[in-house]
N, C-alpha and C positions, 0 to 999 in steps of 0.2 A: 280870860279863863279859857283850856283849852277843850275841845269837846269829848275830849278821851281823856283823862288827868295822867300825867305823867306819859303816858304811851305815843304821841304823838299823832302828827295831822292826819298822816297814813292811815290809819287805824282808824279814828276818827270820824274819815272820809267814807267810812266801810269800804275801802279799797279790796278788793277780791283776787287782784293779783299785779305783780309788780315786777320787773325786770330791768335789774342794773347787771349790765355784764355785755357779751354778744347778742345782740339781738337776733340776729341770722339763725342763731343756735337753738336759743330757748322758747322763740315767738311762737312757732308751732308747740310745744307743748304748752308752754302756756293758754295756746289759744282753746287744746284738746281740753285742760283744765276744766277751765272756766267754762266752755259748752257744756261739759257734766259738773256746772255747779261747783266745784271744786277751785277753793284757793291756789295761786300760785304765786311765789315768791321764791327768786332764784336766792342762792345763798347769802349775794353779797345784799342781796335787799332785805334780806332777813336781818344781814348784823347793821345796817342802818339801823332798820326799825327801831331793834332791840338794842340797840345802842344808849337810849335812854334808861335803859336800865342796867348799867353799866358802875362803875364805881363813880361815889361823888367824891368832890374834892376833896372836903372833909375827912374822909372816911368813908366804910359801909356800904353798903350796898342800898338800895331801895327793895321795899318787898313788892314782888312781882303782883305775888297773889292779893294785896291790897290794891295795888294797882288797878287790875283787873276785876277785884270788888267796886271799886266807884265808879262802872261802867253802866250806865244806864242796860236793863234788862232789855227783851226784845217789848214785854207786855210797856213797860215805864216808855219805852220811844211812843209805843201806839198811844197813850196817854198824853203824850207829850205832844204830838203830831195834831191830835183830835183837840186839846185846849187849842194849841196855837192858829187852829183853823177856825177859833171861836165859838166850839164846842163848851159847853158848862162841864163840871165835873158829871152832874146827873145826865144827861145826853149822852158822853162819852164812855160814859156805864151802862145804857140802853145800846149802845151801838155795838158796844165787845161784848156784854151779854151778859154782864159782871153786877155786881149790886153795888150800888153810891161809895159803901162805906169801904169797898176792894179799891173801888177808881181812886179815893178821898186817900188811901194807904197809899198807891203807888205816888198817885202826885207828890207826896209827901217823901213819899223814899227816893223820889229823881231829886227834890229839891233838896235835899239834906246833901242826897253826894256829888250833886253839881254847887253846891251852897249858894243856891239862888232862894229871894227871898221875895218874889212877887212873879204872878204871872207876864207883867212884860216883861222881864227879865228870863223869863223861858222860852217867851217867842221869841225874843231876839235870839238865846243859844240855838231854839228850831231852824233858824233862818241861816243863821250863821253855821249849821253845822250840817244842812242841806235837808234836814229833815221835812222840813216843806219850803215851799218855795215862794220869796216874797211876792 
């Protein structure tokens, strides 16, 4: 399973900025970027990325904006992060500041659109997709 569906490792990775092209050219602004927080992706790494969303063989297209629904939320990663560090659901609700049955929602909304079906099956995707680290 990939840790972005459909969108790729890029993405994924939370990559913040990317440069396939001249690097002589673009490193500096890239680098300007990303000091102010800011993505940077020169073009040709843009039509990488997005290359997966590109026509399928079949036919059609993919829908982008589904795509980017089954991406775990920023709140669903911190949930995600705080289980896998062996945090309880009720813990991980004291700690965001959240009530049980908010933490008990998200857990549930990350496993639905990652279609994981036990929590070590979410550490592993934690692990695997750098959200903490083994």
């Amino acid at each position: 399973m990939a840790c972005l569906l459909k969108c790729g490792p890029v993405l994924d990775a939370d990559v913040r900025g990317y440069v396939v092209s001249d690097p002589a050219r673009d490193l500096l602004s890239a680098a300007e970027a990303l000091a102010n927080h800011k993505p940077f992706f020169t073009p040709r790494a843009t039509e990488l990325i997005l290359s997966n969303f590109g026509p399928r063989p079949g036919g059609g297209t993919p829908d982008v904006q589904a795509s980017l629904d089954q991406r775990p939320t920023s709140r669903e990663r911190e949930i995600v992060q705080l289980l896998a560090k062996g945090k309880t659901t009720k813990e991980a609700a004291v700690a965001l500041g959240i009530s049980v049955k908010t933490a008990e929602m998200h857990r549930a909304n990350v496993m639905r659109k990652l279609q994981i079906h036990s929590v070590t099956e979410l550490v592993r995707y934690a692990v695997r997709c750098r959200i903490i680290e083994a």
